[in-house]
Backbone as CSV, one residue per row, in Angstrom:
resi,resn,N_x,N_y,N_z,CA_x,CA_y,CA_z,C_x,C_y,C_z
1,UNK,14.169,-35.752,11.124,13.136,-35.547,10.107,12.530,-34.167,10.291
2,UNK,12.573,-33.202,9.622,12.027,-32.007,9.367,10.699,-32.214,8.494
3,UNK,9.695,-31.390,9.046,8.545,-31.132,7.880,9.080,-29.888,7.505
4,UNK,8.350,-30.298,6.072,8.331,-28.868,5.346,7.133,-27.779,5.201
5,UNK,7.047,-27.051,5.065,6.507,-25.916,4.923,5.038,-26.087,4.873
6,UNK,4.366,-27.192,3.850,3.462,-27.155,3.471,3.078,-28.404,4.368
7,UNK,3.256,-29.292,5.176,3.709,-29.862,5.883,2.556,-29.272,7.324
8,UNK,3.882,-28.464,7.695,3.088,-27.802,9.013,1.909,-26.459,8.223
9,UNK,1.521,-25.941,7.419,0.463,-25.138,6.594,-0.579,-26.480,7.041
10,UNK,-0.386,-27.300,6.482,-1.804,-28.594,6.620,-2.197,-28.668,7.561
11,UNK,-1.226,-28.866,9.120,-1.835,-28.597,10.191,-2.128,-28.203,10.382
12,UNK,-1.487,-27.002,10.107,-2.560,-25.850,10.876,-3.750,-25.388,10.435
13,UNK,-4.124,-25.751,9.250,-5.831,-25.499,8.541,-6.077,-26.867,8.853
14,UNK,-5.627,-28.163,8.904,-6.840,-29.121,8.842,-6.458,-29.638,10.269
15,UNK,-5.758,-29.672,10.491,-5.703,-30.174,12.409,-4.678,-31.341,12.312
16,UNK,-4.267,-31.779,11.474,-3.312,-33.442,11.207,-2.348,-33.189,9.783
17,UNK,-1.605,-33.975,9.886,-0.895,-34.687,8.564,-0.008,-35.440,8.665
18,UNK,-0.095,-36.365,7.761,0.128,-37.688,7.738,2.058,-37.510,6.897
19,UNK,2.850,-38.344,7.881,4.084,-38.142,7.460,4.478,-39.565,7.008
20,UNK,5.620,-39.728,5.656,5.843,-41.042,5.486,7.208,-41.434,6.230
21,UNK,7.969,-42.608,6.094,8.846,-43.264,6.529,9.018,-42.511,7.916
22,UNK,8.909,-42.636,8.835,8.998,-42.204,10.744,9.809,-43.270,11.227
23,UNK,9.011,-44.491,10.814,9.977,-45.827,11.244,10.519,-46.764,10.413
24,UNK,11.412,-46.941,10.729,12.128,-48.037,10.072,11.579,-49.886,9.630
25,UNK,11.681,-50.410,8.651,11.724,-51.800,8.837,12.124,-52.614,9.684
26,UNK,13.268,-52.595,10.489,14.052,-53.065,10.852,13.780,-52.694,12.546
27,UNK,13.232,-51.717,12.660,12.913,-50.873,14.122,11.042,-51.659,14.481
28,UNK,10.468,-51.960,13.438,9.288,-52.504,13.533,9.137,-54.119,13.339
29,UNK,10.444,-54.539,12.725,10.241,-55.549,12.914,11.140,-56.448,14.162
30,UNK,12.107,-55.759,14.988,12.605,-55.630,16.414,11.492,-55.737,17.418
31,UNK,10.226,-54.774,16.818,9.139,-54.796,17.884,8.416,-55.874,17.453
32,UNK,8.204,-56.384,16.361,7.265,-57.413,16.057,8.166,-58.890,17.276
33,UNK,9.280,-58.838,17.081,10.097,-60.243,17.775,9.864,-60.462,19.017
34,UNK,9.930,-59.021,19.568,9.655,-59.448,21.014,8.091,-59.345,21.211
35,UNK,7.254,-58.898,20.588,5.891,-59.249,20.339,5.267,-60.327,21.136
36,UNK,5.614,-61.252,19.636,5.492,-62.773,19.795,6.259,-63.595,20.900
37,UNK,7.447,-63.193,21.040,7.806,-63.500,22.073,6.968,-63.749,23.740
38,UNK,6.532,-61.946,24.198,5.725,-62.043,25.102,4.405,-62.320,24.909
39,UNK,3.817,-63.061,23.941,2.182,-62.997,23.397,2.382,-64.964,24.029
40,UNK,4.026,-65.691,23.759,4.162,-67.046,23.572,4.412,-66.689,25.209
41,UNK,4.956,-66.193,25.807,4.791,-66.084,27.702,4.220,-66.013,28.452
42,UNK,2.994,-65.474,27.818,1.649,-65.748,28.364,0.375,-66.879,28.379
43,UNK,1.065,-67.079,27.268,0.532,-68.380,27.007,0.570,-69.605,27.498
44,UNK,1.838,-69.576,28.055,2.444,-70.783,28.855,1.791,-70.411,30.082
45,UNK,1.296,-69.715,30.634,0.931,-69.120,31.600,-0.632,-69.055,31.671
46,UNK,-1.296,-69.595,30.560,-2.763,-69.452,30.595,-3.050,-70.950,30.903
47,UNK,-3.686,-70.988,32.166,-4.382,-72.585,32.234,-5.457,-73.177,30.960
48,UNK,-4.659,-74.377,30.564,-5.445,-74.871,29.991,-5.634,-74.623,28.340
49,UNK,-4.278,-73.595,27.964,-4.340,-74.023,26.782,-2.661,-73.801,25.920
50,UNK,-3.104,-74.745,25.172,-1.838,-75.325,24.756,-1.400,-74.810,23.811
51,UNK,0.115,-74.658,24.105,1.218,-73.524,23.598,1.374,-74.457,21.717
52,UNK,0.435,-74.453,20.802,1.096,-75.027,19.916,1.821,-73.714,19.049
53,UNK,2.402,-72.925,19.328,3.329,-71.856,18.284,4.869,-72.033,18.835
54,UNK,6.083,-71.703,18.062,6.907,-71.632,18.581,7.151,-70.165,18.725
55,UNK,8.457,-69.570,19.535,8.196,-68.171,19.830,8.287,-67.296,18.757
56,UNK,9.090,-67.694,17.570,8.711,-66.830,16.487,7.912,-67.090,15.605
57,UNK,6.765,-67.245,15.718,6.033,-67.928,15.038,5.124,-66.842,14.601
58,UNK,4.766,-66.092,13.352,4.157,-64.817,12.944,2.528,-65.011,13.306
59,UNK,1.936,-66.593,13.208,0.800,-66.465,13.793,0.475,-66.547,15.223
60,UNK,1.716,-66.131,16.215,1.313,-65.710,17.642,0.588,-64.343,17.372
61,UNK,0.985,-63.314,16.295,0.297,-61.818,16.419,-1.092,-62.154,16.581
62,UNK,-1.432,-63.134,15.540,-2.816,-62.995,15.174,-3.952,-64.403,15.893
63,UNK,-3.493,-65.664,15.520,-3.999,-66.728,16.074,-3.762,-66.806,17.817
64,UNK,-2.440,-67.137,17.983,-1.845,-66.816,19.465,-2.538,-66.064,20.028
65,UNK,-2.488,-65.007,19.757,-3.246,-63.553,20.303,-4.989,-63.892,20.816
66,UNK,-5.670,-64.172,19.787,-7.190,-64.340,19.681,-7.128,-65.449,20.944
67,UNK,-6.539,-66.440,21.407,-6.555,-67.819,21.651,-6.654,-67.385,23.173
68,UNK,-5.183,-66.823,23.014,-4.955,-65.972,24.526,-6.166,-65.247,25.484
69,UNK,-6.651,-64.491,24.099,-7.731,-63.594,24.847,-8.936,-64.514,24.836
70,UNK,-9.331,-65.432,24.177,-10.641,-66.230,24.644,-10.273,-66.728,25.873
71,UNK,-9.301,-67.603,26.222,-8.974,-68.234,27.580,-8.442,-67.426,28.811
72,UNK,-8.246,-66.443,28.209,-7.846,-65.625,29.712,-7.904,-63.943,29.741
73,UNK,-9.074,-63.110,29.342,-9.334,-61.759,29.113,-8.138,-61.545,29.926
74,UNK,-7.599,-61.350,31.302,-6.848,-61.005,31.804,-5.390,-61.275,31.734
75,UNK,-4.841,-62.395,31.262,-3.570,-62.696,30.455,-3.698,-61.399,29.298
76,UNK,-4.849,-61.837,28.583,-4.417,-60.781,27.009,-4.592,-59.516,27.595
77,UNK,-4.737,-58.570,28.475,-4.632,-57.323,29.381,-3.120,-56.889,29.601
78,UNK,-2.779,-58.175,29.984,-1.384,-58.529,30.598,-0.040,-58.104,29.016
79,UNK,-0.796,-58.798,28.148,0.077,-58.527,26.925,0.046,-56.970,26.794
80,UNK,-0.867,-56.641,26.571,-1.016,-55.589,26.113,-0.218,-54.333,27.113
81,UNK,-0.449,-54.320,28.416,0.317,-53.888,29.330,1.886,-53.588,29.040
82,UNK,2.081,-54.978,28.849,3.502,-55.127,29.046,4.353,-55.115,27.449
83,UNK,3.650,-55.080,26.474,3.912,-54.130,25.223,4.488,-53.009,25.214
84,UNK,3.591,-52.459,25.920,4.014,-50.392,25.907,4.778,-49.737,26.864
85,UNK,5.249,-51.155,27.690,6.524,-50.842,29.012,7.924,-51.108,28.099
86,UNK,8.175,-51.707,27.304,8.961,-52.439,26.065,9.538,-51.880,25.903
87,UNK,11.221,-51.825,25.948,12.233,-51.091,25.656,11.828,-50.720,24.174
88,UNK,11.444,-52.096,23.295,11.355,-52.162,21.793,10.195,-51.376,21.774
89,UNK,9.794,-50.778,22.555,7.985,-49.901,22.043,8.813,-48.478,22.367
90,UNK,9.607,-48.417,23.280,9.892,-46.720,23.653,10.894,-46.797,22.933
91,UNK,11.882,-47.243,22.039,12.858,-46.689,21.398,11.691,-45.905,19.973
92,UNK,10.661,-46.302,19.836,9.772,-46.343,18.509,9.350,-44.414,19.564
93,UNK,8.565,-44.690,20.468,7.524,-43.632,20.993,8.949,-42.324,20.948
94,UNK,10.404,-42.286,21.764,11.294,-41.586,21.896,11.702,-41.099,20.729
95,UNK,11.772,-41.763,19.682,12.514,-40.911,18.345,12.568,-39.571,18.501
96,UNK,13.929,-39.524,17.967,13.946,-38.005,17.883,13.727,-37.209,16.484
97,UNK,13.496,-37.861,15.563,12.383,-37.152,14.098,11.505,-36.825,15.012
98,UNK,10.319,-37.749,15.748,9.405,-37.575,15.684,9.282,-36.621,17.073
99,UNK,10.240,-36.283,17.521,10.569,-35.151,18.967,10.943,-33.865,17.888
100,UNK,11.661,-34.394,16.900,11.845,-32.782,15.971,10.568,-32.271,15.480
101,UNK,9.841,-33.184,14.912,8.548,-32.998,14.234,7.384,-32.371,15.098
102,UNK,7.183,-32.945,16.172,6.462,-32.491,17.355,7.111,-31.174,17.356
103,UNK,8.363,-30.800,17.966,8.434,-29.109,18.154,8.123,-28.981,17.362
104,UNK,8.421,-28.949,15.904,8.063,-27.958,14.735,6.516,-27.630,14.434
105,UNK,5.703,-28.459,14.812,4.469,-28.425,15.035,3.820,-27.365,15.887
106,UNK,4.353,-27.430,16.747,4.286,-26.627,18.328,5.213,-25.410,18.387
107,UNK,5.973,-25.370,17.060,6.502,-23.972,16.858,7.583,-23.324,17.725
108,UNK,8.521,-24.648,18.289,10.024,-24.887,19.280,11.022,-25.229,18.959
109,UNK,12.014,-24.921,19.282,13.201,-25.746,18.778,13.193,-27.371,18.497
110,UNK,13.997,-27.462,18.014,14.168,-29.073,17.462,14.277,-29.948,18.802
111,UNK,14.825,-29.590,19.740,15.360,-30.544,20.771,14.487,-30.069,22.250
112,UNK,13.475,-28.933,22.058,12.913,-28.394,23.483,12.398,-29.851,23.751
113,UNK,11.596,-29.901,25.384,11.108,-30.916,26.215,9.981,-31.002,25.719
114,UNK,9.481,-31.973,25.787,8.107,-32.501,25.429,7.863,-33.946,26.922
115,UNK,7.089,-34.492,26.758,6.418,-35.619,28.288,5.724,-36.484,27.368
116,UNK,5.526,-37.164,27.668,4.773,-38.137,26.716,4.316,-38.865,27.664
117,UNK,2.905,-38.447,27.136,1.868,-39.429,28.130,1.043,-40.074,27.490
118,UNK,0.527,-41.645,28.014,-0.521,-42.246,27.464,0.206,-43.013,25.995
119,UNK,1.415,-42.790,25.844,2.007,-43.555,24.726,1.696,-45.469,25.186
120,UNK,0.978,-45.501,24.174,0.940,-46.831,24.364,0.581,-47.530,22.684
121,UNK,0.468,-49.496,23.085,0.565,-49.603,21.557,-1.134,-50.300,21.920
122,UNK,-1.589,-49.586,20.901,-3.442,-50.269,21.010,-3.612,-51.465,20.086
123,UNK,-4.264,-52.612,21.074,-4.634,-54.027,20.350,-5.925,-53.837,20.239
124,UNK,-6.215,-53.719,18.767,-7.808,-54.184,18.826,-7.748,-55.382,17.893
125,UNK,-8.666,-56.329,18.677,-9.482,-57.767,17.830,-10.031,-57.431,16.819
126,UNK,-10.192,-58.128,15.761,-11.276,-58.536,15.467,-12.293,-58.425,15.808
127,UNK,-13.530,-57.515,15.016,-14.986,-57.394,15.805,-15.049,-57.416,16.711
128,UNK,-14.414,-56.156,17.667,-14.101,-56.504,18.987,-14.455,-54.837,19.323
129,UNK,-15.983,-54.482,19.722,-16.676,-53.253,20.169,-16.317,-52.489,21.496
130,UNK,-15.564,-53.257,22.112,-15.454,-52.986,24.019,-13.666,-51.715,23.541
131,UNK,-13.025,-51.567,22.187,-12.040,-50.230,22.447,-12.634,-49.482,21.625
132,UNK,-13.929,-49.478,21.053,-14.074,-48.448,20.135,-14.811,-47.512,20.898
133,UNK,-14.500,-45.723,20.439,-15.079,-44.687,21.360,-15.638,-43.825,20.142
134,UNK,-16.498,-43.398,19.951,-17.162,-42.279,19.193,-16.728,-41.418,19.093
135,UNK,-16.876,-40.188,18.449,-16.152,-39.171,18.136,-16.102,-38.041,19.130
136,UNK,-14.408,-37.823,19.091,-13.864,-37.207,20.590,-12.636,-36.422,20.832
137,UNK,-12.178,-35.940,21.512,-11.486,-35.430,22.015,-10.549,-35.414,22.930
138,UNK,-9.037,-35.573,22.542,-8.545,-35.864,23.970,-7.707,-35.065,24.935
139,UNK,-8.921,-33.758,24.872,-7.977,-33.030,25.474,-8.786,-33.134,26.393
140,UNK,-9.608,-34.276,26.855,-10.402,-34.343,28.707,-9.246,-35.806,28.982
141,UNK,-8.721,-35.994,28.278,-8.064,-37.444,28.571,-6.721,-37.113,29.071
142,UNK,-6.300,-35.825,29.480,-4.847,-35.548,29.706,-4.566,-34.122,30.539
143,UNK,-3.513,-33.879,30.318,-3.532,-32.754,31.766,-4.099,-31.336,31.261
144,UNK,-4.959,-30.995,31.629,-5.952,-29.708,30.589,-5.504,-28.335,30.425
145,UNK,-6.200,-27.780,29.627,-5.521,-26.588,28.903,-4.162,-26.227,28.606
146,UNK,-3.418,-27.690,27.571,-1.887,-27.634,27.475,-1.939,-27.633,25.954
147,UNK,-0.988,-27.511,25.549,-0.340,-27.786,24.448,0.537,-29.098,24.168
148,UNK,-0.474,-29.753,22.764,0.145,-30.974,22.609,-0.292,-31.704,21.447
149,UNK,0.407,-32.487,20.897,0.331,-33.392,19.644,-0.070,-34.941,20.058
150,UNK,-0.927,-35.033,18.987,-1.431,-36.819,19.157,-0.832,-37.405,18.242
151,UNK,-0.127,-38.285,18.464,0.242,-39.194,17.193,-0.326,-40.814,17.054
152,UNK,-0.658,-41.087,15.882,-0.998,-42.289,15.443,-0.410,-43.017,14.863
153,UNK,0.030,-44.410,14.322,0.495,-44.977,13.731,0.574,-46.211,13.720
154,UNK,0.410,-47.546,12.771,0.264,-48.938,12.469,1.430,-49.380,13.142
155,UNK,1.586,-50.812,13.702,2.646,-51.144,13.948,2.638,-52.605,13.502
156,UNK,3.567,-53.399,13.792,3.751,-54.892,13.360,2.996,-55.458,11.874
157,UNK,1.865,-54.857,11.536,1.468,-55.987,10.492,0.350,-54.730,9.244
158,UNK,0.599,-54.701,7.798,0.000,-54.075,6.879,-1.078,-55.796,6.775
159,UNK,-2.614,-55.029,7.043,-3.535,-55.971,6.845,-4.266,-55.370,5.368
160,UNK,-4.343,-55.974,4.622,-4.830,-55.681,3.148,-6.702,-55.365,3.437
161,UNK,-7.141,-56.091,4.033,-8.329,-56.454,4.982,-9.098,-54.757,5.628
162,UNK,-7.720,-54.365,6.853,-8.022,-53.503,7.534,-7.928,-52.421,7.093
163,UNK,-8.610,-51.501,5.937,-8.073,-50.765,5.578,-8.398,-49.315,6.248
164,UNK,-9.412,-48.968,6.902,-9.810,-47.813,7.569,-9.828,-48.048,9.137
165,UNK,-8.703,-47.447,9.396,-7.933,-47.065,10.623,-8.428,-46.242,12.076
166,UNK,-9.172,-44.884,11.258,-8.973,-43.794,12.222,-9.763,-42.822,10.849
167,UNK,-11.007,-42.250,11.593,-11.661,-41.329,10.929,-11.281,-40.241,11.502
168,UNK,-11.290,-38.598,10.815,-11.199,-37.874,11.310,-11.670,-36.600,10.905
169,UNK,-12.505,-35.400,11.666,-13.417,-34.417,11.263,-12.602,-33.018,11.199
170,UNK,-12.364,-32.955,9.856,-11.397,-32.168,9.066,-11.578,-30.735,9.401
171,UNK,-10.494,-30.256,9.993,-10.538,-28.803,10.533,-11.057,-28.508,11.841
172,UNK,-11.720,-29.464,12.896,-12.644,-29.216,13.650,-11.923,-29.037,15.360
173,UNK,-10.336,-28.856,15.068,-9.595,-28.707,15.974,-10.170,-27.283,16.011
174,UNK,-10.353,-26.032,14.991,-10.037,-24.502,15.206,-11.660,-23.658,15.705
175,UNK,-12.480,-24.255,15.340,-13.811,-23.518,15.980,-14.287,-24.194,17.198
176,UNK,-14.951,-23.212,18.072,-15.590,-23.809,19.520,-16.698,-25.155,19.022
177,UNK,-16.784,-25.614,19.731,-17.466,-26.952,19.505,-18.883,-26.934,20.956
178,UNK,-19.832,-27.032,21.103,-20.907,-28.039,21.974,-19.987,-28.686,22.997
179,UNK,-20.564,-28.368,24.311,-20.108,-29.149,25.092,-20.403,-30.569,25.325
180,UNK,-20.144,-31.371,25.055,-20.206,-32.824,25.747,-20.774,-33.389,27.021
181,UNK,-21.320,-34.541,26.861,-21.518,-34.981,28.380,-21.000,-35.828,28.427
182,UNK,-20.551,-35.673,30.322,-19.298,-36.325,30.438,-19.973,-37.727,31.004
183,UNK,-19.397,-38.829,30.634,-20.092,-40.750,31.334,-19.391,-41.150,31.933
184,UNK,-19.421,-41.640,32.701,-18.419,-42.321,33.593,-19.118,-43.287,33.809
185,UNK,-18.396,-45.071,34.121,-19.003,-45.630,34.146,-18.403,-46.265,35.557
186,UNK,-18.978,-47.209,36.618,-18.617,-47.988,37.776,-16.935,-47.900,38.181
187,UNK,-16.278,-48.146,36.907,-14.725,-48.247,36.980,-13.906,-47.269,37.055
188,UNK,-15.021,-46.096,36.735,-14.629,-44.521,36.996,-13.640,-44.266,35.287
189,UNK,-13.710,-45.481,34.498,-13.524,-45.292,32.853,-15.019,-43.619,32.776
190,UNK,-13.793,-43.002,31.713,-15.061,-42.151,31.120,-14.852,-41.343,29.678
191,UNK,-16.234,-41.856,29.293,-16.263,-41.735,27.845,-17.148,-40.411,27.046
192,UNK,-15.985,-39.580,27.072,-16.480,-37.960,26.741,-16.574,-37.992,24.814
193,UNK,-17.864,-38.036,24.583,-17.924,-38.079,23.337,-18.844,-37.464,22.643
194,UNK,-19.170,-36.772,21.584,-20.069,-36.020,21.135,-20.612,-36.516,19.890
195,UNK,-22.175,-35.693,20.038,-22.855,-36.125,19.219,-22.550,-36.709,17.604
196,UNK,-23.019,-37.034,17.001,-22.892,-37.045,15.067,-22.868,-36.063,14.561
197,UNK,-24.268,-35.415,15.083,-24.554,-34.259,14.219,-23.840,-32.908,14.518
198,UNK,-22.624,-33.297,15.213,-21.754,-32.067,15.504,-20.167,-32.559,14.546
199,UNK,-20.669,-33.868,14.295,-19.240,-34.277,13.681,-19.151,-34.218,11.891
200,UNK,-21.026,-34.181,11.835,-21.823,-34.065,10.546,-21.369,-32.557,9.960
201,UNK,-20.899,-31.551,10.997,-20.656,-30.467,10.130,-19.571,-29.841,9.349
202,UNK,-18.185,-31.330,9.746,-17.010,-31.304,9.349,-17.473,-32.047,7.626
203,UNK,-15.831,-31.608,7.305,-15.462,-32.843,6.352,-14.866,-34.076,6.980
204,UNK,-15.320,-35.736,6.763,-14.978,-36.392,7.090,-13.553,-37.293,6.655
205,UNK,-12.416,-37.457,6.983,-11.549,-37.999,6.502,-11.338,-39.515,6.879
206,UNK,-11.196,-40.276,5.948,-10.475,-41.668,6.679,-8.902,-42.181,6.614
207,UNK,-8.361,-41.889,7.744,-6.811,-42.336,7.320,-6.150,-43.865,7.505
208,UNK,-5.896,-44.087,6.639,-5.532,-45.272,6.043,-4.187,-45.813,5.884
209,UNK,-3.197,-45.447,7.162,-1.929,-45.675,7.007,-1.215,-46.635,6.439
210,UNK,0.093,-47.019,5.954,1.107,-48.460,5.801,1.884,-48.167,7.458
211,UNK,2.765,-49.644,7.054,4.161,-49.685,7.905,4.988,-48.335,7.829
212,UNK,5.377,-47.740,8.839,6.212,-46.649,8.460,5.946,-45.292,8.557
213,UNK,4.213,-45.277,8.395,3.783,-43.786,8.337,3.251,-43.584,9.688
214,UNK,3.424,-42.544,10.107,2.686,-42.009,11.273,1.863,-40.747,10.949
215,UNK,0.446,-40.666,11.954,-0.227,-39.604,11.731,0.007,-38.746,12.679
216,UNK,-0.253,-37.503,12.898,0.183,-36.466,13.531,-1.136,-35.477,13.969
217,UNK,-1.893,-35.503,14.804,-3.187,-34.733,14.753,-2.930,-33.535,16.280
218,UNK,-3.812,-32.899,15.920,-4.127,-31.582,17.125,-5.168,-32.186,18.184
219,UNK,-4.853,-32.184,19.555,-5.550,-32.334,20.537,-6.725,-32.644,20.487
220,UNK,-6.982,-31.097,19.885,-8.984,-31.181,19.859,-9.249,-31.270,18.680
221,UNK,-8.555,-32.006,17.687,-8.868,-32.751,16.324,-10.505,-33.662,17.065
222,UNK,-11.320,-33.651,16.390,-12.556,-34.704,16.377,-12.155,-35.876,15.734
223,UNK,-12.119,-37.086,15.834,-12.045,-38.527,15.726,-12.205,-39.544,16.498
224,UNK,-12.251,-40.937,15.625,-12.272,-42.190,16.483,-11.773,-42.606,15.477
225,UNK,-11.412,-43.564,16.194,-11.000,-45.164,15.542,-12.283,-45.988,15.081
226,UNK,-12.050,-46.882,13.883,-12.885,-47.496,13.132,-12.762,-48.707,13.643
227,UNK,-14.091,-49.368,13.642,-13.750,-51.016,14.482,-13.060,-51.851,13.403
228,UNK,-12.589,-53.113,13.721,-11.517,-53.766,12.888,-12.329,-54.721,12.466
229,UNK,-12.668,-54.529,10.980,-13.577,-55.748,10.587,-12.694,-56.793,9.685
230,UNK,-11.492,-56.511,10.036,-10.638,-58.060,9.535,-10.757,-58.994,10.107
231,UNK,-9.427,-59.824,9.579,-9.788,-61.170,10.399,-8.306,-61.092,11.326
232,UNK,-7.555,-60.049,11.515,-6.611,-59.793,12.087,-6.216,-58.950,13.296
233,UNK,-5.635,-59.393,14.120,-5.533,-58.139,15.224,-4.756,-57.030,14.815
234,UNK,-5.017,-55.756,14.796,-4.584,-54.483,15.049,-3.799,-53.921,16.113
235,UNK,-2.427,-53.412,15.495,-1.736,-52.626,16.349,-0.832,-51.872,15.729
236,UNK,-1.284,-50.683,17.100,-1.356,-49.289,16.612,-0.352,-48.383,17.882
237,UNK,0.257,-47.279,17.402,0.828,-46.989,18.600,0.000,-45.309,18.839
238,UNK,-0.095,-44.841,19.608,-1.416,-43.926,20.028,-0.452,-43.465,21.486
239,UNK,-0.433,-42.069,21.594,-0.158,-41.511,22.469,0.047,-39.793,22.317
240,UNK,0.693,-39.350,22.823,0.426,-37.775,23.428,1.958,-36.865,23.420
241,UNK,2.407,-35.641,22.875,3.713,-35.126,23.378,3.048,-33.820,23.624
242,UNK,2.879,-33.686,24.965,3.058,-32.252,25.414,4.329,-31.364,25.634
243,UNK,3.887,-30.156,25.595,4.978,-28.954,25.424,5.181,-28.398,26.743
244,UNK,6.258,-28.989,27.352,7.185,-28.583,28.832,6.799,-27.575,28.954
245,UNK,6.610,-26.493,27.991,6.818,-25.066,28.393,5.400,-24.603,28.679
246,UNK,4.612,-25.201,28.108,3.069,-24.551,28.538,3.193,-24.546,30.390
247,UNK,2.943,-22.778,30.028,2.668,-22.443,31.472,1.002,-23.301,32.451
248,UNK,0.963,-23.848,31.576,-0.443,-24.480,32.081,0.074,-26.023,32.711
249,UNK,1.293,-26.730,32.168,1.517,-27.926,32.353,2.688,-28.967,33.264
250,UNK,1.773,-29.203,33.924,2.463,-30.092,35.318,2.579,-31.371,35.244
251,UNK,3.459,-32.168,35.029,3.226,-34.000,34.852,2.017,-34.244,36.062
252,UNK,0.942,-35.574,35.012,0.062,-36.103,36.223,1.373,-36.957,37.253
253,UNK,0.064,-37.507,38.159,1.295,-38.304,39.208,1.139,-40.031,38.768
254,UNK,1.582,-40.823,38.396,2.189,-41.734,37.862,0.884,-42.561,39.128
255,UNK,0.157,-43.473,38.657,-0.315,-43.938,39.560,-0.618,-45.470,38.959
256,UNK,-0.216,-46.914,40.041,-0.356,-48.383,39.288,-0.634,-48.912,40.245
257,UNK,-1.427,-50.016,39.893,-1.863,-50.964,41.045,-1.298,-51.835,40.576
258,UNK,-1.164,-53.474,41.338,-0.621,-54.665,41.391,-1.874,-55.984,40.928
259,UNK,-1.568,-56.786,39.783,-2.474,-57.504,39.514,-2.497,-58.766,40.447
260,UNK,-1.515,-58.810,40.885,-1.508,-59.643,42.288,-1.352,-59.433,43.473
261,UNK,-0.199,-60.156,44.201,-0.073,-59.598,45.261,0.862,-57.991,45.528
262,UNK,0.552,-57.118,46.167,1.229,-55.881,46.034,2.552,-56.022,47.187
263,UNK,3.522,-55.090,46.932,5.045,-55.254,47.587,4.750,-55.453,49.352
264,UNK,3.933,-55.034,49.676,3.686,-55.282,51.370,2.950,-56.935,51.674
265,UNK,2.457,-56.967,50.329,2.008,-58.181,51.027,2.932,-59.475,50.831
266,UNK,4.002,-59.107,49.647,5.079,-60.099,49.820,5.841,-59.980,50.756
267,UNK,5.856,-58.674,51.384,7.266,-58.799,52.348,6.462,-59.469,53.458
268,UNK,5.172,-59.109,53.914,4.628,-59.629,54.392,4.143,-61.255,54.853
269,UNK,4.428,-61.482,53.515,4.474,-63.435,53.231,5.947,-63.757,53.990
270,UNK,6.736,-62.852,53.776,7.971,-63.631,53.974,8.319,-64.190,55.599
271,UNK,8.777,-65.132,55.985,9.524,-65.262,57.484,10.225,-65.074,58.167
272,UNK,11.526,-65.555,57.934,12.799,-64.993,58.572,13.610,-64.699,57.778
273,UNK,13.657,-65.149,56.352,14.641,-64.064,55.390,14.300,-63.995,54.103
274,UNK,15.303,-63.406,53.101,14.671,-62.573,52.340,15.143,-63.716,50.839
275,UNK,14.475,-64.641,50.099,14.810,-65.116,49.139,16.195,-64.591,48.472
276,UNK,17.398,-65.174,47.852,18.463,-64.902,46.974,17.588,-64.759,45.479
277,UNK,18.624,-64.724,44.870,18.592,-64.472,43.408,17.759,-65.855,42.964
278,UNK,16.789,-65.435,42.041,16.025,-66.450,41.402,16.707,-67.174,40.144
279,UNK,16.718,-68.769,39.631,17.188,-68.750,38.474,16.651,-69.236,37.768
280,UNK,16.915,-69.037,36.340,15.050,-69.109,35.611,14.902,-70.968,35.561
């Protein structure tokens, strides 16, 4: 997929533009299967409540989902996790349109290196305030002073309901901006966000994607996400392609903890030998 002319012109005066067909039917609805799939695996796995969906069952996205997360915040963590590890989520994040599109953006060949960090697919609930962030920036959220593209885009389900997605403060990637104060909270989460009345001096946009379209924004584009006042869960795929070549840019170091027990403490459990092959 090539943009055209007027294409990359938009970016570069307004900070974003919105491209149609990126993904396929058939590529989104691959990701919707195994979805439900792992949304119905967790479930079996949540004490105490009962698996009534079968695994393809379209209201695991939405009912399943909600059910999950009342009975076990940490199961529905677990989904979400293990979403954006998903062969079916990185064949979507890897495309190579959207690796052509990125250089052309960034003003590289079609095939130079890019890293992709923070690609992940975002679940938000229903009236659900604990992922929404105020208007921001994510170039404190990634490896600093690089060169790089944000991309946005709907995944699994067009909600008639949800119609405002992702606001965004038109042009406000190209002039210096007010510094921010930075919050951090106990968990060492931190939420770098700036005032209104600095977001008050843009034009405000609301983008409003379908199935298929992806948005394309500049680093220090100003936005947030709009809370989801449907009656449906939201998902969205949200992540980062930096440019290999910025002399500024070094991969972070890959860092995960264990929601249970961690690899020393199993070997540790063990006695005199080492379990065979498990069968399901």
């Amino acid at each position: 997929m090539s943009l055209n002319t007027e294409q990359i012109q938009t970016f570069r005066k307004d900070g974003f533009v919105a491209v149609d067909n990126v993904f396929d039917p058939s590529e989104l609805e691959a990701l919707s299967h195994v979805v439900k799939k792992t949304i119905a695996a967790y479930i079996d796995k949540a004490q105490g409540l009962e698996n009534n969906w079968t695994d393809n069952d379209d209201d695991l996205l939405d009912g399943g989902l909600l059910a999950l997360a009342e009975a076990d915040r940490n199961l529905f963590d677990c989904v979400c996790d293990t979403i954006w590890q998903m062969p079916a989520f990185w064949r979507l994040v890897g495309k190579p349109l959207i690796e052509e599109a990125v250089n052309q953006i960034l003003d590289r060949p079609p095939n130079a290196p890019l890293f992709g960090y923070i690609n992940r697919c975002r679940v938000s609930l229903p009236n659900d305030q604990r992922s929404i962030l105020g208007w921001h920036q994510e170039i404190f959220q990634t490896v600093p002073d690089c060169r790089f593209v944000q991309i946005y885009a709907p995944l699994i389900v067009n909600s008639k309901e949800d119609t405002n997605l992702l606001e965004i403060c038109k042009g406000s990637h190209a002039p210096p901006l007010p510094k921010p104060d930075w919050r951090e909270n106990a968990n060492g989460v931190c939420k770098i966000t700036f005032d209104d009345n600095v977001a008050d001096e843009f034009e405000k946009v609301t983008f409003s994607p379908n199935l298929g379209q992806a948005f394309f924004f500049d680093g220090r584009l100003l936005h947030r996400s709009c809370p989801n006042l449907s009656n449906s869960v939201r998902y969205a795929m949200v992540g980062l392609y930096h440019d290999v070549d910025d002399p500024n840019f070094q991969p972070p170091l890959a860092q995960f903890s264990y929601r249970d027990k961690t690899p020393k403490e199993y070997f540790q459990s063990l006695s005199g030998s080492i379990p065979g092959a498990r069968s399901r």
